[in-house]
DOLOGU-90738 format. One line per field, with one value per residue (C-alpha): residue in three letters; x, y, z; chain. Coordinates in Angstrom, 3 decimals. Layout:
# DOLOGU-90738
residuo <- c(ALA / ...) $
X <- c(X / ...) $
Y <- c(Y / ...) $
Z <- c(Z / ...) $
cadena <- c(A / ...) $
***
This chain:
# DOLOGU-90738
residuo <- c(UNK / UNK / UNK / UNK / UNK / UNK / UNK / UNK / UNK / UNK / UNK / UNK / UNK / UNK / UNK / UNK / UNK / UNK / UNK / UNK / UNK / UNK / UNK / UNK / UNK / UNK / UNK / UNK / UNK / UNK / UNK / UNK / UNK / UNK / UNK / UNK / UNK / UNK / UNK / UNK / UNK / UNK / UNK / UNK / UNK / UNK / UNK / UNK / UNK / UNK / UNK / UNK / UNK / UNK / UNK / UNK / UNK / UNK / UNK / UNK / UNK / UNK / UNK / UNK / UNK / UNK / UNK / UNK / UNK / UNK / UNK / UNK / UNK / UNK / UNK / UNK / UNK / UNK / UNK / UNK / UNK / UNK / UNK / UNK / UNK / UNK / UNK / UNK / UNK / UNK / UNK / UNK / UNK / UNK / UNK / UNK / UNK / UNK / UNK / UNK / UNK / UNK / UNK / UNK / UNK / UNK / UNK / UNK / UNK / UNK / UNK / UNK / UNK / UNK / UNK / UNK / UNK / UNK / UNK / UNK / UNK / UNK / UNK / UNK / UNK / UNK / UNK / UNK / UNK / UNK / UNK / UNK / UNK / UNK / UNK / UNK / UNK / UNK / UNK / UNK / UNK / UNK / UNK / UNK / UNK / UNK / UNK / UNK / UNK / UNK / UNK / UNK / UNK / UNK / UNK / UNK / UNK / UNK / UNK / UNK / UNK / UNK / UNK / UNK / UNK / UNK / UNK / UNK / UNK / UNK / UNK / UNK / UNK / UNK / UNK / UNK / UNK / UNK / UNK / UNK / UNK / UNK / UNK / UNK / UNK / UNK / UNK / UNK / UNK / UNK / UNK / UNK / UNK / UNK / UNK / UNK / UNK / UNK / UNK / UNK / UNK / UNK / UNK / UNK / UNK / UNK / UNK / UNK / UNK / UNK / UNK / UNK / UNK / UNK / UNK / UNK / UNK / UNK / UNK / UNK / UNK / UNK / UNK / UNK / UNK / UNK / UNK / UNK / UNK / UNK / UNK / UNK / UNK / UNK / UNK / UNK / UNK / UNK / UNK / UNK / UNK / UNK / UNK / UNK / UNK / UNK / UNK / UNK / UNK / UNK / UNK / UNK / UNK / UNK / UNK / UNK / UNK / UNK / UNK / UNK / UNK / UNK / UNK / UNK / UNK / UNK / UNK / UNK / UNK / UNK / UNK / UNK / UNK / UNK / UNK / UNK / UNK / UNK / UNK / UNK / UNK / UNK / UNK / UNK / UNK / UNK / UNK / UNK / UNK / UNK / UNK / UNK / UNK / UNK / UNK / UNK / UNK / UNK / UNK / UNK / UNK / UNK / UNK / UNK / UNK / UNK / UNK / UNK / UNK / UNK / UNK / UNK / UNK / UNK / UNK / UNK / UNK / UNK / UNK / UNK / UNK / UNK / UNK / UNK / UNK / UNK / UNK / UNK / UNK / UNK / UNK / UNK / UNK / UNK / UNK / UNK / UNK / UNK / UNK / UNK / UNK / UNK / UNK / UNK / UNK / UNK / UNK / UNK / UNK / UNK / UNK / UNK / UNK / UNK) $
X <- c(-103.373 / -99.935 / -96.968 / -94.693 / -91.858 / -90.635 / -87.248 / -85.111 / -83.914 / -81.259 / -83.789 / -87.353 / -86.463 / -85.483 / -89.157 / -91.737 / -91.871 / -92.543 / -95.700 / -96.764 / -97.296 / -99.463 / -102.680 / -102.574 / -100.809 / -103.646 / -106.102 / -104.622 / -104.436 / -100.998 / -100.392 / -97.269 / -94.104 / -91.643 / -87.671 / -85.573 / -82.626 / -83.019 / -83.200 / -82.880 / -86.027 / -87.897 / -88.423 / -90.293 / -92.091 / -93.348 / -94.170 / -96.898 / -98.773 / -99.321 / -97.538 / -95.313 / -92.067 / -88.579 / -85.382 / -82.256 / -78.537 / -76.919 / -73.768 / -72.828 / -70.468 / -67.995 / -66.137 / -64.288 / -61.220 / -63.036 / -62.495 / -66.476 / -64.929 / -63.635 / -66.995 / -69.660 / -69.230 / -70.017 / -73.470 / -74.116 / -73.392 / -75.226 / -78.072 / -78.137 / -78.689 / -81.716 / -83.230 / -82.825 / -84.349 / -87.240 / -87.625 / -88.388 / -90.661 / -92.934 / -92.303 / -93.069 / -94.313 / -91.981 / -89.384 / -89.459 / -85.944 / -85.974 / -82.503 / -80.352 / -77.327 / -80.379 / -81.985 / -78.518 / -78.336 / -82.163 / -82.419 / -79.453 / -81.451 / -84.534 / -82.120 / -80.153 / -84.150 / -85.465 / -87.529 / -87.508 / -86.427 / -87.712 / -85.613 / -86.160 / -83.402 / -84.339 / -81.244 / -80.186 / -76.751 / -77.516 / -76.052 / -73.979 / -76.204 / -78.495 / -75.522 / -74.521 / -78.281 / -78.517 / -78.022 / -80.261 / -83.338 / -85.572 / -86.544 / -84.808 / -87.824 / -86.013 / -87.188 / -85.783 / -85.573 / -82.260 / -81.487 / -81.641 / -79.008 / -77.239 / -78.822 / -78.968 / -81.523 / -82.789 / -84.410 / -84.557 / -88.043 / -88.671 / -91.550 / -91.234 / -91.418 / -94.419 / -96.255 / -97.924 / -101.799 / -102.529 / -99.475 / -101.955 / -104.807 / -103.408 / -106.004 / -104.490 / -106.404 / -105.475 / -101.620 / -102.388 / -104.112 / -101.562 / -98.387 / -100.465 / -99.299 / -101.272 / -102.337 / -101.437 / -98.055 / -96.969 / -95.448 / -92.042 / -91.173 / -87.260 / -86.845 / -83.810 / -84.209 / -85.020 / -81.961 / -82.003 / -79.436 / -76.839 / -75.320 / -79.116 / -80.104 / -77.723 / -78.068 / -82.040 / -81.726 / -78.545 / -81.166 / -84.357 / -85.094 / -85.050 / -87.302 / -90.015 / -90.690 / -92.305 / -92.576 / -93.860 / -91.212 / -91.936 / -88.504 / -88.372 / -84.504 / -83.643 / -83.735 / -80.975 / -80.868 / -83.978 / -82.408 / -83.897 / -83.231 / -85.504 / -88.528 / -90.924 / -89.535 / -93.285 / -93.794 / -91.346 / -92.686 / -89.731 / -89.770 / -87.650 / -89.631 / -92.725 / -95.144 / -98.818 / -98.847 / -96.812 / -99.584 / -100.976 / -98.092 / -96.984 / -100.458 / -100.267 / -96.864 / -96.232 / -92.505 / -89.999 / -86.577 / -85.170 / -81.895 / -82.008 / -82.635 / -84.399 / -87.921 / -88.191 / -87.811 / -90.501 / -93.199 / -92.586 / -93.246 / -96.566 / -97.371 / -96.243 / -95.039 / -92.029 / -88.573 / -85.136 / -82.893 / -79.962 / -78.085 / -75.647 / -72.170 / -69.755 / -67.596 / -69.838 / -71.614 / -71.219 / -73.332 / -76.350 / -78.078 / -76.425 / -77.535 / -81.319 / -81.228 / -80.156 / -82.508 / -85.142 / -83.806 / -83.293 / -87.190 / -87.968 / -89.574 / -86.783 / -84.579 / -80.954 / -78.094 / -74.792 / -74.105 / -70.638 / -72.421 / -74.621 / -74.303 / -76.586 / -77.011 / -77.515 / -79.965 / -81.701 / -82.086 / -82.837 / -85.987 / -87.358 / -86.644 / -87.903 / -91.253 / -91.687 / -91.561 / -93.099 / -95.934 / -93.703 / -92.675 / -96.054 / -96.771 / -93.804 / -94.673 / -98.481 / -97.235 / -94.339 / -94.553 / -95.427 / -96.071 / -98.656 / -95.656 / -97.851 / -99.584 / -96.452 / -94.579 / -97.394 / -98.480 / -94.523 / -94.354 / -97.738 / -96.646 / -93.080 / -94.131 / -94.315) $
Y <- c(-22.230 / -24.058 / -22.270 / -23.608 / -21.705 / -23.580 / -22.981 / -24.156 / -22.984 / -22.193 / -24.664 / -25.510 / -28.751 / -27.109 / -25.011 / -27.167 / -29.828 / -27.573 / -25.520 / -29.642 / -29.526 / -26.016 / -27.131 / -30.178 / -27.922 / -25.678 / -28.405 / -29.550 / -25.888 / -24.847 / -21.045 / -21.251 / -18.926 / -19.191 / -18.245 / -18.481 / -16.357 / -12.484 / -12.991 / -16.887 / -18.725 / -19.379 / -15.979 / -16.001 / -19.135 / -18.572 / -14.825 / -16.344 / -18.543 / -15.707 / -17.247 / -14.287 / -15.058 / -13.785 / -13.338 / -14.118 / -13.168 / -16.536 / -18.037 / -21.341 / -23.658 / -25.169 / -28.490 / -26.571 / -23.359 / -20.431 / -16.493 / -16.532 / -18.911 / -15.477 / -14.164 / -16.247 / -17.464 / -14.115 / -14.605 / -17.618 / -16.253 / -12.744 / -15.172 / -16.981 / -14.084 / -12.973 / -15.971 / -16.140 / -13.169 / -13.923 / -17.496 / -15.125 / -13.465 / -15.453 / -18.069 / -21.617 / -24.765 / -26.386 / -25.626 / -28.139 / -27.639 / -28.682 / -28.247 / -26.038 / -23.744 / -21.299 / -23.496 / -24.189 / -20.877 / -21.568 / -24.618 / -23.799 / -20.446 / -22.770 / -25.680 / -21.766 / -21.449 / -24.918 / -25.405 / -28.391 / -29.370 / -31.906 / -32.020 / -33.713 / -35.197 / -35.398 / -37.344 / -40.963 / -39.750 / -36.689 / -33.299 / -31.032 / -28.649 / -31.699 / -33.063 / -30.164 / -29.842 / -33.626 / -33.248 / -30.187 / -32.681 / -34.253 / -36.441 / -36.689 / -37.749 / -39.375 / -40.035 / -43.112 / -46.499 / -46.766 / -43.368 / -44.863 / -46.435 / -43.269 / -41.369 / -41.448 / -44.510 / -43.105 / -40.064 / -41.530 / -41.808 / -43.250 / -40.866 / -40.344 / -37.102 / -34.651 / -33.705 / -30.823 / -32.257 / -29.633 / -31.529 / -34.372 / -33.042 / -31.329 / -30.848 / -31.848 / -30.011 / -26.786 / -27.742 / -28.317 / -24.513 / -23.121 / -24.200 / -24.066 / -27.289 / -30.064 / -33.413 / -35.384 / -36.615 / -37.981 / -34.838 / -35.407 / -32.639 / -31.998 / -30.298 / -29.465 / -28.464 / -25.131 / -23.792 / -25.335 / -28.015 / -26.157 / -29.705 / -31.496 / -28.730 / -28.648 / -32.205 / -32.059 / -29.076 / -30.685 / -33.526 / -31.676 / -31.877 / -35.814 / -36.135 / -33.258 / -35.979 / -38.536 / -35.888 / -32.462 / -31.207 / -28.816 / -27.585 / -26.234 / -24.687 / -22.526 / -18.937 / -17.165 / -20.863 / -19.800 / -20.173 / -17.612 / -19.025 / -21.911 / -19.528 / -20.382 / -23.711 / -25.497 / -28.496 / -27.314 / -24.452 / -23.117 / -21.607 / -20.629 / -21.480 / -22.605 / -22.130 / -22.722 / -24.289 / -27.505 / -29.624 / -29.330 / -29.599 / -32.528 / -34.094 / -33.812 / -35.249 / -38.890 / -39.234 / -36.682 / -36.342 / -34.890 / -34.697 / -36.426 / -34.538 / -36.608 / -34.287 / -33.972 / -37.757 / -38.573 / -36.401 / -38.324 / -41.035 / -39.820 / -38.973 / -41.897 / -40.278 / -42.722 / -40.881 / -40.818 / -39.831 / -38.195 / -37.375 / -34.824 / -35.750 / -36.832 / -33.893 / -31.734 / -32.794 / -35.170 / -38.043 / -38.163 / -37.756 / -40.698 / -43.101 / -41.221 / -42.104 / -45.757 / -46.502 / -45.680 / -47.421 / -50.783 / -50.709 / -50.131 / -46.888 / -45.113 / -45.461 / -43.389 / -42.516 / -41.037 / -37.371 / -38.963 / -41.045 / -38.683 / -37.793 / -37.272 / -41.137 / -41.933 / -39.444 / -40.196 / -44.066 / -44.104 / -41.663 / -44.124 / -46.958 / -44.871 / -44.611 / -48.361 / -49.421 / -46.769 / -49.589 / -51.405 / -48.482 / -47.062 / -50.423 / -50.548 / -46.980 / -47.800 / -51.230 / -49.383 / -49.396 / -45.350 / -43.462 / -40.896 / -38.287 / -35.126 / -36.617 / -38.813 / -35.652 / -33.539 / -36.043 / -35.874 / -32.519 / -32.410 / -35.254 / -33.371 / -30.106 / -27.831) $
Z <- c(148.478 / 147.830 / 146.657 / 143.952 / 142.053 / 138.953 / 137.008 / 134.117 / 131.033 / 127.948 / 125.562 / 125.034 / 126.681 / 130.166 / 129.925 / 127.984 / 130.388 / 133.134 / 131.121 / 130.660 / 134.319 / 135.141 / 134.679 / 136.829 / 139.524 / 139.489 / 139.692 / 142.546 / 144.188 / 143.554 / 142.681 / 140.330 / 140.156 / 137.315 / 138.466 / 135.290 / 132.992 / 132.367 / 128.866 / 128.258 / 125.701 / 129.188 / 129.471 / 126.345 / 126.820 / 130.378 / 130.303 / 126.824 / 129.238 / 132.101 / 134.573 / 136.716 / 135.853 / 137.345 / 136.039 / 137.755 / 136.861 / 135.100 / 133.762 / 132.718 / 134.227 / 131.649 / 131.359 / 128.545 / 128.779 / 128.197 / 129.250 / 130.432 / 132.761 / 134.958 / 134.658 / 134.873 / 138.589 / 139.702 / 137.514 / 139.394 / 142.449 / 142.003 / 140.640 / 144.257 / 146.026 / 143.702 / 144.012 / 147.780 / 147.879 / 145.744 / 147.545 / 150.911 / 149.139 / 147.151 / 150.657 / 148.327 / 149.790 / 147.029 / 144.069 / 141.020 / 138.840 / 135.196 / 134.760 / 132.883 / 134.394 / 135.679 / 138.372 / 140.005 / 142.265 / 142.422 / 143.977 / 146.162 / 147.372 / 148.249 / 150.183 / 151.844 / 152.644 / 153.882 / 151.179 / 149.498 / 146.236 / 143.453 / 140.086 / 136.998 / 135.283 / 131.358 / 129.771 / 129.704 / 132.279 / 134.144 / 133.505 / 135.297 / 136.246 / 137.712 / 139.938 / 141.249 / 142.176 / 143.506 / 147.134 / 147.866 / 146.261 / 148.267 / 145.159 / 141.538 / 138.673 / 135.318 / 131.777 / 131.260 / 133.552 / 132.828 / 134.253 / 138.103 / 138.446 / 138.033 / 141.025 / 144.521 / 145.576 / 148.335 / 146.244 / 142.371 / 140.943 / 137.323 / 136.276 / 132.203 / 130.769 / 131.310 / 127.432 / 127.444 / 126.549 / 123.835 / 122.068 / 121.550 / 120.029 / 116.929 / 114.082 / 110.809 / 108.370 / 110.487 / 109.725 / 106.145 / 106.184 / 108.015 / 105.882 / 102.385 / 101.475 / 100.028 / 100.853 / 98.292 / 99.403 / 103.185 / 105.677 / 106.350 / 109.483 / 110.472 / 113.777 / 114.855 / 118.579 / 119.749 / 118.559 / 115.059 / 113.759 / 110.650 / 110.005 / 110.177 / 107.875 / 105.577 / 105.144 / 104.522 / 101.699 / 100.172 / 98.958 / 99.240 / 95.604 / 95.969 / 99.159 / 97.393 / 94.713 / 97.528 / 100.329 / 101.400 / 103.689 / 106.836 / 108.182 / 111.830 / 111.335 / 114.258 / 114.880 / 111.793 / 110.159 / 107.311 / 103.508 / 101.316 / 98.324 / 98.988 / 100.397 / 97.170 / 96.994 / 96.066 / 98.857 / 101.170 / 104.564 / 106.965 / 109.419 / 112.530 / 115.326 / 115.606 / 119.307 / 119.370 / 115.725 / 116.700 / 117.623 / 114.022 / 112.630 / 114.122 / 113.292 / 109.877 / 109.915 / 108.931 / 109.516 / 112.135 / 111.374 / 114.861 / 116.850 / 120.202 / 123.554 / 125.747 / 125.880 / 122.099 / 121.854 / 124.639 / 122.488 / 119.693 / 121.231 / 123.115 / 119.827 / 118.182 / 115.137 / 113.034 / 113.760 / 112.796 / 115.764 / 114.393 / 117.611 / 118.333 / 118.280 / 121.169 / 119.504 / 120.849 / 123.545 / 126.360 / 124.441 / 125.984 / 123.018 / 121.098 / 124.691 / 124.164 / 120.555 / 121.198 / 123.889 / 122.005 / 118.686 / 121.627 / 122.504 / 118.781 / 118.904 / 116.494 / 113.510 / 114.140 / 112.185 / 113.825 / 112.422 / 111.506 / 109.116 / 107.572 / 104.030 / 100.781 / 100.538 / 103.943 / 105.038 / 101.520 / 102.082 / 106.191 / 105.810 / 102.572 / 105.117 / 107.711 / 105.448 / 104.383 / 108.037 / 109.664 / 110.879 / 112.557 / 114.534 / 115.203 / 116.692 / 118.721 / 120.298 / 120.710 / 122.757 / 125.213 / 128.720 / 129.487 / 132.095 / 133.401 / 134.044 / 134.367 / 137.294 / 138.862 / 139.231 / 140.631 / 142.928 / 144.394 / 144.004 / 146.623 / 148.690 / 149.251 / 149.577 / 153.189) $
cadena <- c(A / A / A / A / A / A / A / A / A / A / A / A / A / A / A / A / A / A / A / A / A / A / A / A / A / A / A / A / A / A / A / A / A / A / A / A / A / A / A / A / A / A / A / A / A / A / A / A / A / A / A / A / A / A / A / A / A / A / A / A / A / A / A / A / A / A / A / A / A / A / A / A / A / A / A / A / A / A / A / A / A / A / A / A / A / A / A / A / A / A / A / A / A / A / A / A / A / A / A / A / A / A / A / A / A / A / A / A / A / A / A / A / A / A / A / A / A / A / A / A / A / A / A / A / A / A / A / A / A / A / A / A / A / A / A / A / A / A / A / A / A / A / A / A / A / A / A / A / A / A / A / A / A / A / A / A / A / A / A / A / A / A / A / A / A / A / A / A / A / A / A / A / A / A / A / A / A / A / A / A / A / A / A / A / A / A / A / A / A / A / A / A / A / A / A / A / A / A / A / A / A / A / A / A / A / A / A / A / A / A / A / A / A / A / A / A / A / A / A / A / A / A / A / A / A / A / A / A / A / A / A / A / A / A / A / A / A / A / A / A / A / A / A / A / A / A / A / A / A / A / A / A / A / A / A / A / A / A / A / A / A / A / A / A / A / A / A / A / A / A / A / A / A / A / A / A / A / A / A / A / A / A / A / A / A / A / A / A / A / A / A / A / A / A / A / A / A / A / A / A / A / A / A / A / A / A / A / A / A / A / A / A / A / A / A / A / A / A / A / A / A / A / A / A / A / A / A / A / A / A / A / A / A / A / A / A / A / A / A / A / A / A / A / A / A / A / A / A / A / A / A / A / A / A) $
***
């Protein structure tokens, strides 16, 4: 039997795109290995679907002045040689990196260990953690087309982004159970990432009285972002996070309001659920998710509005536009040019492996 060890981490978006791949891997005979943070969401998310995971010291490398600056090399580096050690262990045929600050000193063990290396690269421009990773990779998958221009020729590989299949086969009267709320007006869901959105959310319960006379609202807020005072509010469910649920709640759902990372995007449009992209800012981030937001708005598959524009009147008039052309967008999802990524990337990951 194959070995594989898998890592990435710091969001859902860095993890869920791995779990998307297990059961193919096994299918095809690999025996999987998670590497990821001590205490990062991975841990969480891995260690639920019984897949032996291992944590590794980690810090993040900043663009920005910061006192963790000092510290967090030494992270890095005492995460290099824990992974190196754990590579010579577990001895893989093949590591796959998702990304995030946690799979640099991983994939660097498995290059210190001739082992080699395919990465995914989720967003439009890659991230840091990605390029540092970039010449350890025997092969770089992408999400988007556009995304290949950016990386080496020799090793870039337009695959899409894996969904996880239980994503697509949500049962919609087991949302409507689960959140107690009724059918008798269209699902409007806001996620805000894994770690929530404060400005998305504020914006959503700052006209929340207006959207509950045409809409029941789910809210996915982020872990410390729940408002109390709304809690018996009747037509609108909250909740922090939400795992093995999603699929029916997304079913149920006629219309997503969501920020823009490049994974959260691509299961919308698997699922082909009507969106507005409301990206995060240049302020603070690098931008990738305004060029996510406006690749998909180019191919028709999403209405966006810049978080600089946002306000009560805005929000309030792009999800009722959203609403009376959500046809139009349904039929530009169901009509896109997409991939098989699940088995593109395993089929690399075999071809590539010892």
């Amino acid at each position: 039997m194959k070995k594989i060890i898998l890592t990435g981490g710091g969001t859902a978006g860095h993890v869920t795109p791995n779990i998307a791949l297990f059961d193919e891997l096994r299918m095809k005979g690999f025996d999987i290995e998670y590497i990821g943070s001590y205490e990062g969401i991975e841990s969480k998310l891995i260690k639920e679907t019984g897949v032996p995971y291992h944590g590794i010291s980690s810090g993040k490398l900043r663009r920005y002045l910061s006192l963790k600056n000092l510290t967090d090399p030494f992270r890095v580096i005492k995460g290099f040689f824990e992974a190196k050690k754990l590579i010579k262990e577990i001895k893989p045929d093949i590591v796959f990196s998702k990304g995030g600050f946690v799979s640099v000193p991983v994939v660097f063990a498995a290059k210190k260990n001739k082992v080699p290396v395919v990465i995914h690269e989720s967003d439009m421009t890659p991230g840091l953690a990605n390029k540092l990773a970039f010449k350890t990779a025997t092969k770089i998958c992408c999400n988007f087309p556009e995304t290949v221009n950016y990386l080496p020729k020799d090793k870039a590989v337009y695959t899409g982004s894996p969904i996880r299949k239980e994503l697509l086969n949500g049962n919609k009267l087991a949302g409507f159970r689960f959140t107690g709320l009724s059918a008798d007006k269209p699902v409007l869901m806001i996620i805000g990432g894994s770690l929530g959105s404060s400005n998305v959310n504020a914006a959503v319960r700052s006209i929340l009285s207006k959207l509950l006379q045409d809409f029941n609202v789910i809210h996915l807020c982020g872990k410390g972002k729940l408002e109390e005072s709304l809690k018996n509010t009747e037509g609108y469910v909250q909740y922090e996070y939400i795992g093995k649920e999603l699929p029916d709640l997304f079913a149920m759902s006629d219309l997503v309001i969501s920020r823009a990372g490049a994974n959260a995007i691509c299961e919308l449009l698997a699922l082909k659920k009507p969106n507005l992209l409301i990206p995060l800012s240049a302020n603070a981030s690098r931008g990738d998710q305004i060029l996510n937001a406006n690749s998909f708005k180019n191919q028709g598959y999403s209405m966006v509005l810049a978080e600089e524009d946002m306000n009560d009147d805005t929000l309030f008039s792009a999800i009722n536009e959203l609403y009376e052309n959500r046809n139009q967008y349904i039929k530009a999802m169901s009509t896109g040019n997409q991939t098989d990524a699940v088995r593109t990337i395993v089929n690399i990951l075999e071809s590539n492996s010892k």
